[in-house]
N, C-alpha and C positions, 0 to 999 in steps of 0.2 A: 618127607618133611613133616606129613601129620604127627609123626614122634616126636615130637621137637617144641611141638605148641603144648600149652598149658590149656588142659579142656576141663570143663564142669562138666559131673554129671549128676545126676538125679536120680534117686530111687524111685522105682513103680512101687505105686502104693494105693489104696483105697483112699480117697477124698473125696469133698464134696465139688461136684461141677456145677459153678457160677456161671449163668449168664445173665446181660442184661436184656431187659426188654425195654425198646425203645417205642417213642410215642410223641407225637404232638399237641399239647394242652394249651387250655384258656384257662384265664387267670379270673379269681372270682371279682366283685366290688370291694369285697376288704383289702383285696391283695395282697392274701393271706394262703390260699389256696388254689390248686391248679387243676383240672378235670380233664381227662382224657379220653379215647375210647380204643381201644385194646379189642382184639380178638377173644375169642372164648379159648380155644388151645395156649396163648399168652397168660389171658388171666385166670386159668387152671395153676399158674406158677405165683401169680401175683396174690400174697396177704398181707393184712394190716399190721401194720408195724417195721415194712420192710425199707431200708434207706434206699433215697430217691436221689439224684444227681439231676441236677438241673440246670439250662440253661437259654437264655435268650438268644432267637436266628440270628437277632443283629452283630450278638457280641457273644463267639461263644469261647473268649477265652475265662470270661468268667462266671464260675461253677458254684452252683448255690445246691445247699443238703437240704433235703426236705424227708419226710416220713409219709408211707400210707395211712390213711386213716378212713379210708371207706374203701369197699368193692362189692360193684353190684350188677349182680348180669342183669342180660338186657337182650335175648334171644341170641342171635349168633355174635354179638358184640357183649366187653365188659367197660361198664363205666370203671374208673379207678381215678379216685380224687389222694391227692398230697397235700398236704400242708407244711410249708416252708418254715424251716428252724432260723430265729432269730428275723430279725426285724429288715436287714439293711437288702434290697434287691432292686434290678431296673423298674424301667414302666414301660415295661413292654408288656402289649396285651397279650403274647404265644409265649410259650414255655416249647422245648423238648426237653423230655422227662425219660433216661435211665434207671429203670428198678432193678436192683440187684436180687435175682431169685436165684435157687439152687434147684437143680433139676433132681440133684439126690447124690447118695455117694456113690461111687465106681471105681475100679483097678482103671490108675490113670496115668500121663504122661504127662511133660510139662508140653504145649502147644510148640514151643521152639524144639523141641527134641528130633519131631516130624520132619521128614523131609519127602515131598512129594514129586514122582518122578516116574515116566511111565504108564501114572496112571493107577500108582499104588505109591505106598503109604509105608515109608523106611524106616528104622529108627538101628544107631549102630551102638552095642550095646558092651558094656568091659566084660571082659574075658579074665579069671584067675590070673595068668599071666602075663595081663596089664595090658593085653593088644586090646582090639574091639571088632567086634562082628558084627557084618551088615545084618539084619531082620528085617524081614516081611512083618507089616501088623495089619490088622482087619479094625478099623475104629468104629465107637458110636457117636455120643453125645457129643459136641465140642463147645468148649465154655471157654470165654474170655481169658482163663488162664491154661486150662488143665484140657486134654483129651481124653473120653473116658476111650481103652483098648480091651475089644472083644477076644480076639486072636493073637499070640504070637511072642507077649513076653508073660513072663510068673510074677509075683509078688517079690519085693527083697531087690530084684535085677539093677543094676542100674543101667540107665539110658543115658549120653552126650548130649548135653542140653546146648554148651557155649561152647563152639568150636566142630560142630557136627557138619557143617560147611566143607570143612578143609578134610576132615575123613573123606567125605564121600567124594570131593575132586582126585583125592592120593588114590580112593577106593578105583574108580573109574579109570582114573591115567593110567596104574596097574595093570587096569583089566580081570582084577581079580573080583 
């Protein structure tokens, strides 16, 4: 039946892997800025100018943008203050604070492509002949979007991002 769905796939490719670093911040007297404290391996990733996603515990369906504009170590901890873009926000004294950093670029997957199972790390990949083949992959980094892959696919390949599910139930039922 897996031949029958309509699947995406994604090429592996070198990009860069996003993650967020998450935190909880006070807000200053102007109300203007937010100040956190961050680990030192964190804020190895966190620099000034990077967008900040912001939001209050009480209410976090709504997301305010804010930018770095300081980072300052401080022995095994990093201060890192933001400053919120435009004016309109709660008055809530706490902020959590999302910084968007990039770890770097790497030969990577989309996060959906993976499927874990056993205890390893699958990804079923098109085959010239339009089938797909299961793959072992050995991962590193994982970002928000992207998985960086150490082992097991090339550059160019594409991997089943939507519909990778139903592969690997046909894959299993099979027995193959």
């Amino acid at each position: 039946q897996a031949s029958e769905l309509t699947l995406t796939t994604t090429e592996v490719a070198v990009r860069p892997i996003q993650v967020w670093v998450r935190t909880a911040g006070v807000i200053d007297g102007s109300r203007k800025s937010v100040t956190a404290m961050i680990s030192a391996a964190d804020g190895a990733l966190v620099k000034v100018g990077q967008r900040v996603r912001m939001f209050s515990p009480e209410s976090r369906s709504r997301m305010y943008q804010a930018r770095v504009v300081r980072v300052e170590s401080s022995g095994s901890q990093v201060a890192v203050t933001a400053t919120l873009v435009g004016s309109e926000h709660e008055n809530s004294p706490r902020y959590i604070l999302e910084v968007v950093t990039e770890r770097g670029e790497f030969l990577s997957v989309p996060n959906e492509a993976i499927i874990e199972t056993g205890g390893k790390q699958v990804v079923y990949v098109e085959q010239a002949d339009g089938s797909y083949a299961r793959r072992e992959i050995s991962v590193g980094a994982q970002g928000e979007l992207f998985t960086q892959v150490l082992d097991g696919l090339k550059p160019g390949e594409r991997v089943v991002t939507i519909g990778s599910f139903f592969i690997d139930a046909d894959h299993k039922l099979k027995g193959s």
